[in-house]
HTML snippet that shows the backbone in 3Dmol.js (N, CA, C, O; Angstrom):
<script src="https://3Dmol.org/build/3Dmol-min.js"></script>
<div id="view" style="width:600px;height:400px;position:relative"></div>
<script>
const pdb = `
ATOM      1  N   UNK A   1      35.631  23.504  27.662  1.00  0.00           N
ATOM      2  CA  UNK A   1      36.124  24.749  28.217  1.00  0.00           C
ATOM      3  C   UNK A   1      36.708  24.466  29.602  1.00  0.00           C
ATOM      4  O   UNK A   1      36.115  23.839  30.480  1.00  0.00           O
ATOM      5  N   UNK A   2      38.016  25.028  29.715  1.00  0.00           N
ATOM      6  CA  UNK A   2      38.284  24.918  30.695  1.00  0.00           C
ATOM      7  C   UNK A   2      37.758  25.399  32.336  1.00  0.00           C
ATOM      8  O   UNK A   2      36.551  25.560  32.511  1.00  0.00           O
ATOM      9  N   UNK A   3      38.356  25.531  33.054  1.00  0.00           N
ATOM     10  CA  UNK A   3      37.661  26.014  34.541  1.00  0.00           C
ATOM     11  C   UNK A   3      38.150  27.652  34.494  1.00  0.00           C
ATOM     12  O   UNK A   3      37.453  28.632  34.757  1.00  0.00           O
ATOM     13  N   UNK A   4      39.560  27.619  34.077  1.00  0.00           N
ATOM     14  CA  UNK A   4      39.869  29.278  34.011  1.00  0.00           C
ATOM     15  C   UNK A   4      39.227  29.823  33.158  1.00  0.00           C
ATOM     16  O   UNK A   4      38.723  30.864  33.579  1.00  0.00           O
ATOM     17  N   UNK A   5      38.943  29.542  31.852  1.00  0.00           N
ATOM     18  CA  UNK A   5      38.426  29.706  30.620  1.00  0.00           C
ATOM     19  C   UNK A   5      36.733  30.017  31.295  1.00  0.00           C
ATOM     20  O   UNK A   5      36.270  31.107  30.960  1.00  0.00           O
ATOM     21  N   UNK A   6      35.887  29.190  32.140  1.00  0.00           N
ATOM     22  CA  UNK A   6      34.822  29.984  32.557  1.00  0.00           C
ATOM     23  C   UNK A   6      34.894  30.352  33.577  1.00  0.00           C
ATOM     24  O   UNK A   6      33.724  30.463  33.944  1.00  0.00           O
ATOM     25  N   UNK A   7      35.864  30.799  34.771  1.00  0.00           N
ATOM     26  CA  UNK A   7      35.997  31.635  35.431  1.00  0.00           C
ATOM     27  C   UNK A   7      36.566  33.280  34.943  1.00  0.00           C
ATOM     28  O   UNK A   7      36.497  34.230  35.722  1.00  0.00           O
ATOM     29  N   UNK A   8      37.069  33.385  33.666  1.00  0.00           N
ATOM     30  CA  UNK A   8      37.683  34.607  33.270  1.00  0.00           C
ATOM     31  C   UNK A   8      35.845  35.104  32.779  1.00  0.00           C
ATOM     32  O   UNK A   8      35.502  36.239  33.112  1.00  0.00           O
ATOM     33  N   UNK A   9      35.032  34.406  32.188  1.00  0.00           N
ATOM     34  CA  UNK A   9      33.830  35.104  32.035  1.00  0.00           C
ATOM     35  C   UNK A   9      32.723  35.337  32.927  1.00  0.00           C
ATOM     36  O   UNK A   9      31.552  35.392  32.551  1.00  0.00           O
ATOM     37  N   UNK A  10      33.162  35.490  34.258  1.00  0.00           N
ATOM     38  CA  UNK A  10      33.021  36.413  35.885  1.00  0.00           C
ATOM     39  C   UNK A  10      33.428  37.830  36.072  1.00  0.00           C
ATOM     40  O   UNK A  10      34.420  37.733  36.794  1.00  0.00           O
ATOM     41  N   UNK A  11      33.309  38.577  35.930  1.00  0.00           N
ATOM     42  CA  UNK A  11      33.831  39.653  36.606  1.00  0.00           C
ATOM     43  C   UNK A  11      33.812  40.761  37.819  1.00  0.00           C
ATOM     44  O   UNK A  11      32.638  40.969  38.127  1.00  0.00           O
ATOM     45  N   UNK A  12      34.337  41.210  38.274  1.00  0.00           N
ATOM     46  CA  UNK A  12      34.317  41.834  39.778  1.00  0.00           C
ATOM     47  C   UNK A  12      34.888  43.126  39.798  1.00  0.00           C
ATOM     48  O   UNK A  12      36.104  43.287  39.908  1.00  0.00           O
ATOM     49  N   UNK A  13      33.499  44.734  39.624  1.00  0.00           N
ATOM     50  CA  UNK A  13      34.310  45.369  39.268  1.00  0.00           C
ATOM     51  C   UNK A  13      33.552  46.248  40.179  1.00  0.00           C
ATOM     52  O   UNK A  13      32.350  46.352  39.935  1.00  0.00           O
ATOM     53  N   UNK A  14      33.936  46.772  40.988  1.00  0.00           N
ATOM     54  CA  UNK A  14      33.342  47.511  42.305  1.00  0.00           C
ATOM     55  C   UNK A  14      32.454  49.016  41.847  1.00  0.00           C
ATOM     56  O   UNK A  14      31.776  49.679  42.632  1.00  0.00           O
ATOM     57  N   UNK A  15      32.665  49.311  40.432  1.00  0.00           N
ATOM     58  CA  UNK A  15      31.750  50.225  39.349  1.00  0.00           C
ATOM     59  C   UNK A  15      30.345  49.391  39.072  1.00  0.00           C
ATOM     60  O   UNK A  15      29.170  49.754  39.016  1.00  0.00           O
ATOM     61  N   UNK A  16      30.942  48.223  38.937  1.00  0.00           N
ATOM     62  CA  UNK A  16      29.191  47.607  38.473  1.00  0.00           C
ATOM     63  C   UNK A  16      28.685  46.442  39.282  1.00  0.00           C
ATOM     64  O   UNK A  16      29.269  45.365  39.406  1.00  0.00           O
ATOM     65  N   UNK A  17      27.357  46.833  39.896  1.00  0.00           N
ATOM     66  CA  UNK A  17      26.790  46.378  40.509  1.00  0.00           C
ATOM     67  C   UNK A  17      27.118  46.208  41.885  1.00  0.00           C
ATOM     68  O   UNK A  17      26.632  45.350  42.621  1.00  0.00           O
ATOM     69  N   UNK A  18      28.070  47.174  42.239  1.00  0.00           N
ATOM     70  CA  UNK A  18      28.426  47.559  43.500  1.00  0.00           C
ATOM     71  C   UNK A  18      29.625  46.236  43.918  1.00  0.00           C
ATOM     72  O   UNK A  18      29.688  45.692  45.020  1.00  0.00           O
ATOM     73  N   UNK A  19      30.302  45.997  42.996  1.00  0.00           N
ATOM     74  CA  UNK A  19      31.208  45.021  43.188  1.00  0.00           C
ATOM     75  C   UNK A  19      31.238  43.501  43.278  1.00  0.00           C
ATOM     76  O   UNK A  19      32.162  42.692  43.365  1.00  0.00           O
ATOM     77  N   UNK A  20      29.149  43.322  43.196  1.00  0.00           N
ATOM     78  CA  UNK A  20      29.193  42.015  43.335  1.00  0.00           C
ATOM     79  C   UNK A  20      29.596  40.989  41.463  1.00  0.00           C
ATOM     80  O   UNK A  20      29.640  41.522  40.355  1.00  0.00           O
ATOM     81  N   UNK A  21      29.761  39.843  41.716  1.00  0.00           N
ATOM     82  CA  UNK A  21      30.392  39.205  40.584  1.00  0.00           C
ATOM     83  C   UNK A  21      29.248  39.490  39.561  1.00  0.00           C
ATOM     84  O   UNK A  21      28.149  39.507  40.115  1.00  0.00           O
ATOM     85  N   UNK A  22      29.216  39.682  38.433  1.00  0.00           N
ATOM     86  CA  UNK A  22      28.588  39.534  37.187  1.00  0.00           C
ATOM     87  C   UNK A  22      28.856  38.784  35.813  1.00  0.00           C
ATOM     88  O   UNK A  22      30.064  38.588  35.677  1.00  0.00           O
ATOM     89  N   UNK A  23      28.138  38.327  34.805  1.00  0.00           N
ATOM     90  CA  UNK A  23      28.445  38.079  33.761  1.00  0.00           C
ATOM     91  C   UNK A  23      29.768  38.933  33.015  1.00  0.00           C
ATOM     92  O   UNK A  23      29.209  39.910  32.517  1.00  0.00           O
ATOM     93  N   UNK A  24      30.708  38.997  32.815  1.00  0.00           N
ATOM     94  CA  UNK A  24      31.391  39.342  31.907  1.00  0.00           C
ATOM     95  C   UNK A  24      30.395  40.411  30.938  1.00  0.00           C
ATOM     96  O   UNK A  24      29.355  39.917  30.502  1.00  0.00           O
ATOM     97  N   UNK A  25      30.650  41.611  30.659  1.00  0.00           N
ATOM     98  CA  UNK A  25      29.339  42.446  29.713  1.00  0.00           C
ATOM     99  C   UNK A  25      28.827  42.909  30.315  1.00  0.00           C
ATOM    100  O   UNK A  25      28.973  44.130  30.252  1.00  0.00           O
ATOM    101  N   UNK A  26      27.950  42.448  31.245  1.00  0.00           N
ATOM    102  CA  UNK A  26      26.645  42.404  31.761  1.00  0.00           C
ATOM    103  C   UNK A  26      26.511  42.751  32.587  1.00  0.00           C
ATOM    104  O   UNK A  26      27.620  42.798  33.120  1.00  0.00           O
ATOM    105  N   UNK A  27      25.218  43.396  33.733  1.00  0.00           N
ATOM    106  CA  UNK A  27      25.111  43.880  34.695  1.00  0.00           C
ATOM    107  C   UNK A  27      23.736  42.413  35.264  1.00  0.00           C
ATOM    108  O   UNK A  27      22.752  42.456  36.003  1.00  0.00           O
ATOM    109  N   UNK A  28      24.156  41.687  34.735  1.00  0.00           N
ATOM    110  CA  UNK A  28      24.202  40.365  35.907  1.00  0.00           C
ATOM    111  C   UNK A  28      24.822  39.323  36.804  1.00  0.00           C
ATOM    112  O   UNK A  28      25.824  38.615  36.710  1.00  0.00           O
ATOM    113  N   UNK A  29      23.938  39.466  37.644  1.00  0.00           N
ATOM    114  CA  UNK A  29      24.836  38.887  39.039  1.00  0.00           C
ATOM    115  C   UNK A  29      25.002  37.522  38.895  1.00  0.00           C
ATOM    116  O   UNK A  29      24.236  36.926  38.137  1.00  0.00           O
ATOM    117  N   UNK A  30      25.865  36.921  39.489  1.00  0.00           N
ATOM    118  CA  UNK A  30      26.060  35.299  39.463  1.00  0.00           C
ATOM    119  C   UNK A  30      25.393  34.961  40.561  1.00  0.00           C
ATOM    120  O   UNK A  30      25.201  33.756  40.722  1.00  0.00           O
ATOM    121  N   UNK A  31      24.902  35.857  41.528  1.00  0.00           N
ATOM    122  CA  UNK A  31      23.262  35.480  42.698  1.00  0.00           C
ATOM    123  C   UNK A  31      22.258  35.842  42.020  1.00  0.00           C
ATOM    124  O   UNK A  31      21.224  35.242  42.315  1.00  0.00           O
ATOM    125  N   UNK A  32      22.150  36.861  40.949  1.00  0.00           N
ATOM    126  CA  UNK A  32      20.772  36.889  40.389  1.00  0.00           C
ATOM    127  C   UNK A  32      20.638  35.305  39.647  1.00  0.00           C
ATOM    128  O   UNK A  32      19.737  34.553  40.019  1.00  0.00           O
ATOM    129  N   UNK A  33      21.539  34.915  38.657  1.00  0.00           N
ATOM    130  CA  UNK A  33      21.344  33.480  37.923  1.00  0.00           C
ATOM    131  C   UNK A  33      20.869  32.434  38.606  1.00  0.00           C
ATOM    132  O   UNK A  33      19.779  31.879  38.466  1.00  0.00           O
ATOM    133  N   UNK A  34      21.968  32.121  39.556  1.00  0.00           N
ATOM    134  CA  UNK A  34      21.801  31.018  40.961  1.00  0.00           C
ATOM    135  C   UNK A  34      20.689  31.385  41.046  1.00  0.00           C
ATOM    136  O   UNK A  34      19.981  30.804  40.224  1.00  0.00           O
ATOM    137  N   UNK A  35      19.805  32.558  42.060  1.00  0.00           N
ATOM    138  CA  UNK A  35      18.417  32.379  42.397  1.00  0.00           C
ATOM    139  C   UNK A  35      17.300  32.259  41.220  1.00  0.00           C
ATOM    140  O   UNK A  35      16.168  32.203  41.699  1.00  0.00           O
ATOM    141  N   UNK A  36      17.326  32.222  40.225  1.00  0.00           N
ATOM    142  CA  UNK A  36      16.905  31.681  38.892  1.00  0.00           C
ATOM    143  C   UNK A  36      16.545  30.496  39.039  1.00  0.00           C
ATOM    144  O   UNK A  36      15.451  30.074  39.413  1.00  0.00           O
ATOM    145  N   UNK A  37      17.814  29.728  38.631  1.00  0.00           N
ATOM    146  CA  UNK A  37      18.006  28.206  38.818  1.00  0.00           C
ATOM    147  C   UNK A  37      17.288  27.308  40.383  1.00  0.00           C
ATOM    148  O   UNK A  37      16.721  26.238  40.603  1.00  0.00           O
ATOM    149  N   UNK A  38      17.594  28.122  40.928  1.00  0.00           N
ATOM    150  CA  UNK A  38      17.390  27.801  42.379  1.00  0.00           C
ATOM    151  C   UNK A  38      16.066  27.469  42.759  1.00  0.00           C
ATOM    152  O   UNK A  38      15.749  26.485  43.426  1.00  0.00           O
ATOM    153  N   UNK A  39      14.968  28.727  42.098  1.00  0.00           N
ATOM    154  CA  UNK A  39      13.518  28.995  41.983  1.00  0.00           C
ATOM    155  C   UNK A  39      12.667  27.859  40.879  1.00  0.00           C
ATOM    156  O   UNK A  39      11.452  27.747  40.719  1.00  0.00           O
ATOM    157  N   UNK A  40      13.892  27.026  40.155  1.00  0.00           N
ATOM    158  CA  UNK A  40      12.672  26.338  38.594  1.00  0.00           C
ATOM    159  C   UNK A  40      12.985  26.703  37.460  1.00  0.00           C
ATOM    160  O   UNK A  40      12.723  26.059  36.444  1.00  0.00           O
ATOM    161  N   UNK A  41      13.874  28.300  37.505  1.00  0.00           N
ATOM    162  CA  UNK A  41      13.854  28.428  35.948  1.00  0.00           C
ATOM    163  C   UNK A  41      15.270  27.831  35.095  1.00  0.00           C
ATOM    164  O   UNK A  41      16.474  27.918  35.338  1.00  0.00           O
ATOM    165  N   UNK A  42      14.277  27.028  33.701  1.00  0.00           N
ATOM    166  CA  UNK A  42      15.534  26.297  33.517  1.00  0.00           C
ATOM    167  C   UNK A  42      16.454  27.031  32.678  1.00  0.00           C
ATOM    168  O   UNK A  42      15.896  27.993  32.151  1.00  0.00           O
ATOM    169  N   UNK A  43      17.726  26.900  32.362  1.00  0.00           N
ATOM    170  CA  UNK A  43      18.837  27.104  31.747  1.00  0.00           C
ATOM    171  C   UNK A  43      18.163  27.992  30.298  1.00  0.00           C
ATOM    172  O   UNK A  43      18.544  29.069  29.840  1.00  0.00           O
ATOM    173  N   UNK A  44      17.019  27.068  29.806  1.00  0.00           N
ATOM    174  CA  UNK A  44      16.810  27.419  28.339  1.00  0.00           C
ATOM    175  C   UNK A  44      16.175  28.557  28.426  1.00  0.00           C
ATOM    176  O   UNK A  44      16.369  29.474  27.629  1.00  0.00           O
ATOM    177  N   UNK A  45      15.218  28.624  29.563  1.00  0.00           N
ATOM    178  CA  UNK A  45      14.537  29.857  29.856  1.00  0.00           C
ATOM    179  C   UNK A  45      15.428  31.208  29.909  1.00  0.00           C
ATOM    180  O   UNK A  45      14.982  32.292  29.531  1.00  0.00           O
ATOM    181  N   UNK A  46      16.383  31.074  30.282  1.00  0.00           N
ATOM    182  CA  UNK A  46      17.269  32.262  30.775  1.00  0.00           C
ATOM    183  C   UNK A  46      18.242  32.562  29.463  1.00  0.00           C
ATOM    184  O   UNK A  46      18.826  33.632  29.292  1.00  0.00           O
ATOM    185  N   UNK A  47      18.293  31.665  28.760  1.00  0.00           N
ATOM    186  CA  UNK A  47      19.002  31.639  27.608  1.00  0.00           C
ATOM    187  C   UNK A  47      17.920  32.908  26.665  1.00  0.00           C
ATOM    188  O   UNK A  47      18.035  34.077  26.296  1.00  0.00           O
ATOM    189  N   UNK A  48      16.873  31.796  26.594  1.00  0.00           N
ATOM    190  CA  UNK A  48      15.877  32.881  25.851  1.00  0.00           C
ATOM    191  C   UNK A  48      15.804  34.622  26.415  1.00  0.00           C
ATOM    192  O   UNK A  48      15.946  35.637  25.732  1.00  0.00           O
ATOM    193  N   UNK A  49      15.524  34.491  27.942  1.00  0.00           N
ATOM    194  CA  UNK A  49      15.374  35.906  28.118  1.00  0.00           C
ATOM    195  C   UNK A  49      16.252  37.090  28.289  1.00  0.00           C
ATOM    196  O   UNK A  49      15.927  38.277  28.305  1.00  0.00           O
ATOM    197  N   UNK A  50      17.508  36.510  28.421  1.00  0.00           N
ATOM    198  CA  UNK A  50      18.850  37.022  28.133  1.00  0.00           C
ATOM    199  C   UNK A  50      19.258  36.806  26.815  1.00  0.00           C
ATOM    200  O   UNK A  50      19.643  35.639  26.731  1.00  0.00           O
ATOM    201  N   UNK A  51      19.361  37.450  25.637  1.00  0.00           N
ATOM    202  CA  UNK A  51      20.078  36.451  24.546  1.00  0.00           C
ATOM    203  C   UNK A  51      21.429  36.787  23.926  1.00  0.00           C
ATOM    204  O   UNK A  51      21.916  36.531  22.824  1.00  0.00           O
ATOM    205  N   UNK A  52      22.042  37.695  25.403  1.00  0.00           N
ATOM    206  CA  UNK A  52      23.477  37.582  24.875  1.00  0.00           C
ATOM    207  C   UNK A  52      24.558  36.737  25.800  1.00  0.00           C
ATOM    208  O   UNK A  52      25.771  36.579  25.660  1.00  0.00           O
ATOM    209  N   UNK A  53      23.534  36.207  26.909  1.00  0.00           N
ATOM    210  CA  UNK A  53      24.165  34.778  27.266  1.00  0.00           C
ATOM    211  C   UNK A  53      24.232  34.043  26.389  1.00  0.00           C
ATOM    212  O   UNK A  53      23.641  34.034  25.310  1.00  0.00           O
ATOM    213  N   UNK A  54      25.530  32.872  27.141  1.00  0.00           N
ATOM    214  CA  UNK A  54      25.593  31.709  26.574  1.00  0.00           C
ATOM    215  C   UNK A  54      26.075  30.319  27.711  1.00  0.00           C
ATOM    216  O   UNK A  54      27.005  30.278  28.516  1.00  0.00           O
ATOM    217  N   UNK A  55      25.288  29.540  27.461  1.00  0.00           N
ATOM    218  CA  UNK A  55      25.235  28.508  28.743  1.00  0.00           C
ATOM    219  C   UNK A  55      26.607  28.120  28.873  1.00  0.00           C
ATOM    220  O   UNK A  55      26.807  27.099  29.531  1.00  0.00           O
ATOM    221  N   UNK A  56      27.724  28.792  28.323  1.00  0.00           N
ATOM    222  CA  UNK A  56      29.044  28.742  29.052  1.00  0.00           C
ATOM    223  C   UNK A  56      28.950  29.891  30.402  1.00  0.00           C
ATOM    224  O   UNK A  56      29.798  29.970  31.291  1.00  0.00           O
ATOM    225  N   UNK A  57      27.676  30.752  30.293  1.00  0.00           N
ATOM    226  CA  UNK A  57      27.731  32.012  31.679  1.00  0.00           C
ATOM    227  C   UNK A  57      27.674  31.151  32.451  1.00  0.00           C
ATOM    228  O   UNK A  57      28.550  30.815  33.247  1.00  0.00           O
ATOM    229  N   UNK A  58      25.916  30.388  32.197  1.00  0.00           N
ATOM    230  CA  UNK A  58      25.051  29.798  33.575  1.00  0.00           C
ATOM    231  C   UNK A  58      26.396  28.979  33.766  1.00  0.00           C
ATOM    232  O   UNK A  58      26.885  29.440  34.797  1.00  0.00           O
ATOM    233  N   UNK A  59      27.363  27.833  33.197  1.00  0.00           N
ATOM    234  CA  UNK A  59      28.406  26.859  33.856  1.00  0.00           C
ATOM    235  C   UNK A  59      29.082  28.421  34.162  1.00  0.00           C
ATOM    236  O   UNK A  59      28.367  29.135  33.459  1.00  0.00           O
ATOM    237  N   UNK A  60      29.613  28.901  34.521  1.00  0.00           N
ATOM    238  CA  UNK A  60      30.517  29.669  35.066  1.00  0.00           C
ATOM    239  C   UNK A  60      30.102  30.731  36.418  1.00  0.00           C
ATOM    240  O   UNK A  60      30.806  31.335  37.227  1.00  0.00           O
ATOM    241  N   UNK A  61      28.817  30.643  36.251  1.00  0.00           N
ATOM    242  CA  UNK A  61      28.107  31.349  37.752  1.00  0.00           C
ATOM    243  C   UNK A  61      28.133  29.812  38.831  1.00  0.00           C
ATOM    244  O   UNK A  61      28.318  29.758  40.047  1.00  0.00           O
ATOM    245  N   UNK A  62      27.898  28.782  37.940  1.00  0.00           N
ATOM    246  CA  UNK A  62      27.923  27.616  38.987  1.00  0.00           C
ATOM    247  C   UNK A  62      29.372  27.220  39.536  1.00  0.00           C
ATOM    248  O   UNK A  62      29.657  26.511  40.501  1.00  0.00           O
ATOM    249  N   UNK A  63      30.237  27.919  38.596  1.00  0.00           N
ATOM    250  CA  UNK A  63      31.467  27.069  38.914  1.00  0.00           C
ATOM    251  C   UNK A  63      32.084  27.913  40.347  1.00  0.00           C
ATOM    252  O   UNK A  63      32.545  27.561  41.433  1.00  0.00           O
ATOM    253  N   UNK A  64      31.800  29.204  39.664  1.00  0.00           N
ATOM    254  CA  UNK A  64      32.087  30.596  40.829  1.00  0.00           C
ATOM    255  C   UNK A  64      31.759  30.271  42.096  1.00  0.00           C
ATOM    256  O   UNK A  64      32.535  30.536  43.014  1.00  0.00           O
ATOM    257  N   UNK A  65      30.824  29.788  42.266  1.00  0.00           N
ATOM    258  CA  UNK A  65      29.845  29.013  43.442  1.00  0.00           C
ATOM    259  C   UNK A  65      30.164  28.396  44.466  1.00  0.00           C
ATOM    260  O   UNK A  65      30.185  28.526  45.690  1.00  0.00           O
ATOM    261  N   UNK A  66      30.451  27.566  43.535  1.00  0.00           N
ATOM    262  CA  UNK A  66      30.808  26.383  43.682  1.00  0.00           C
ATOM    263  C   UNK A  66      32.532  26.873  44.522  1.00  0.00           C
ATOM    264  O   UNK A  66      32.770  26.766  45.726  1.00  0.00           O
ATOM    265  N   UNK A  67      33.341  27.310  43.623  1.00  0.00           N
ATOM    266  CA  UNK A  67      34.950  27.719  44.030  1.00  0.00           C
ATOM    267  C   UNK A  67      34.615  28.329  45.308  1.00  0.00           C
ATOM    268  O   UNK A  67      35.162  27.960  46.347  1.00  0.00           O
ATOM    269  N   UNK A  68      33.357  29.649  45.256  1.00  0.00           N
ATOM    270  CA  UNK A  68      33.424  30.423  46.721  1.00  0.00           C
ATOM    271  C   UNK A  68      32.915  29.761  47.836  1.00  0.00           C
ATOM    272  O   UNK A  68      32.742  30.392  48.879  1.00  0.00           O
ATOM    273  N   UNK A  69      32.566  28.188  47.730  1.00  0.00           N
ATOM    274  CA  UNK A  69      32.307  27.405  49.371  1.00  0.00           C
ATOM    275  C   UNK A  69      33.146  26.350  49.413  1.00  0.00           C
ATOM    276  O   UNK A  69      32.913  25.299  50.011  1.00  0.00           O
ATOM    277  N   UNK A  70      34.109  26.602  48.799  1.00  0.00           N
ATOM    278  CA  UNK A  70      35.441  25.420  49.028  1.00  0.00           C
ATOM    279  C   UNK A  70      35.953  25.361  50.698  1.00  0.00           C
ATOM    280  O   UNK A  70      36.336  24.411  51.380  1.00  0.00           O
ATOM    281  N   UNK A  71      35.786  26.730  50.995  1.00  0.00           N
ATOM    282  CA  UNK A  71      36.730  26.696  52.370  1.00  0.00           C
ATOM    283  C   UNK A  71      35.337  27.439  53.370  1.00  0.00           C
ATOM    284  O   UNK A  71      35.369  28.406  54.131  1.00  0.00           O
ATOM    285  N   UNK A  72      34.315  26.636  53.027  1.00  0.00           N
ATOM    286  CA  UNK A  72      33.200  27.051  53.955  1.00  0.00           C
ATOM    287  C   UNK A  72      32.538  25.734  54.533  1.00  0.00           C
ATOM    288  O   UNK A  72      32.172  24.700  53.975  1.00  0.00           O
ATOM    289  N   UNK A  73      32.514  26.197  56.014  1.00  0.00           N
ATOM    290  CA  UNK A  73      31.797  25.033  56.936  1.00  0.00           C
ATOM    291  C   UNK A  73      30.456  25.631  57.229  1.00  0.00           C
ATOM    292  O   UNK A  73      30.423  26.763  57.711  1.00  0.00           O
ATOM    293  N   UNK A  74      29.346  24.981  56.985  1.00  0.00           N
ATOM    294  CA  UNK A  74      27.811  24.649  56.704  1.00  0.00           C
ATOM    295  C   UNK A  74      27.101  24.650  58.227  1.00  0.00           C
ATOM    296  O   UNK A  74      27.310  24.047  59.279  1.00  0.00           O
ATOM    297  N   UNK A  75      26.603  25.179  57.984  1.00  0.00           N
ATOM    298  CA  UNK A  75      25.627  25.035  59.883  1.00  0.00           C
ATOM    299  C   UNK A  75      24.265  25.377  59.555  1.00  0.00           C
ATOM    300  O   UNK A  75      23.862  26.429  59.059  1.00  0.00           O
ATOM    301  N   UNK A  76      23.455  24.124  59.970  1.00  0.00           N
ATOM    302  CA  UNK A  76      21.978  24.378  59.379  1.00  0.00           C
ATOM    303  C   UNK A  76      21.325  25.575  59.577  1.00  0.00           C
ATOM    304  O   UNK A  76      21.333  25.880  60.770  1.00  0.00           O
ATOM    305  N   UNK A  77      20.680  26.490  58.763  1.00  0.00           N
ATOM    306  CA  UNK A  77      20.203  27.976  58.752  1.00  0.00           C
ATOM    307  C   UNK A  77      19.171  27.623  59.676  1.00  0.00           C
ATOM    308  O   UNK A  77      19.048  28.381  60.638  1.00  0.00           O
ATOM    309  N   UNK A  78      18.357  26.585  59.596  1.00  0.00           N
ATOM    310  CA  UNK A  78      16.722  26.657  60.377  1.00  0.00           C
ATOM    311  C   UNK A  78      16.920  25.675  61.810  1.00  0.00           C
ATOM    312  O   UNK A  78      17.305  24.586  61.382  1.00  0.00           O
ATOM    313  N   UNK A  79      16.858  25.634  62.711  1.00  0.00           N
ATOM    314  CA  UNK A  79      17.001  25.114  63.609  1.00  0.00           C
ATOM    315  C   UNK A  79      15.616  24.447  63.769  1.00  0.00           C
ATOM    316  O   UNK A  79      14.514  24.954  63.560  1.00  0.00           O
ATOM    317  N   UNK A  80      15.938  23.104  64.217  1.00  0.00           N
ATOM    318  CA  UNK A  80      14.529  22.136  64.371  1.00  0.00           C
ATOM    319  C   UNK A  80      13.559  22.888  65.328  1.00  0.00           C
ATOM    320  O   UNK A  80      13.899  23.886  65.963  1.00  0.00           O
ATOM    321  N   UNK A  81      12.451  22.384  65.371  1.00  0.00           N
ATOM    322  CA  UNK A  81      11.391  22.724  66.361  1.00  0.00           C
ATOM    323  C   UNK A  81      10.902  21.675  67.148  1.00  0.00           C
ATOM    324  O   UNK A  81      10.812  20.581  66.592  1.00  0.00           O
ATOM    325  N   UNK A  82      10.607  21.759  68.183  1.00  0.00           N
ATOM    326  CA  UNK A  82      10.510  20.601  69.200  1.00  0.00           C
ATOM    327  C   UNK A  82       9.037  20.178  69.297  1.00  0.00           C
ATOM    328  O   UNK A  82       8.705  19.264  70.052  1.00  0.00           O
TER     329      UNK A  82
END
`;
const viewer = $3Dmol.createViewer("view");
viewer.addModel(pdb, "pdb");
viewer.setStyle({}, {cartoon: {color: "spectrum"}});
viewer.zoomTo();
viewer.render();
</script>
């Protein structure tokens, strides 16, 4: 699958979910998935508890991600402690 091919199954529709990106269908977020993944839960897990995903979503919330910090510069969130 291509990159457009799982970026067209993103959508951004300021009716659902207050505009943030979601599954295509769905009233899930591509930050609800990420913090999923993020936390331990694996791919198969989410497969199961969603079952009208398909692990072409989870690659396409990563790819989204991934595209939205292309033109982002990083500055450590926690500052050391002395």
């Amino acid at each position: 699958m291509t990159d457009r091919q799982l970026l067209e199954r993103i959508r951004i529709d300021p009716k659902v979910m207050v505009g943030k990106p979601v599954i295509k269908g769905t009233r899930l977020t591509v930050e609800y998935i990420l913090n999923l993944l993020a936390h331990g839960t694996s791919e198969e897990a989410i497969l199961n508890e969603y079952r009208g995903l398909a692990p072409e979503d989870i690659q396409a919330c990563l790819l989204f991600a991934s595209r939205s910090l292309d033109d982002t510069t990083f500055m450590p969130m926690v500052a050391e402690m002395p």
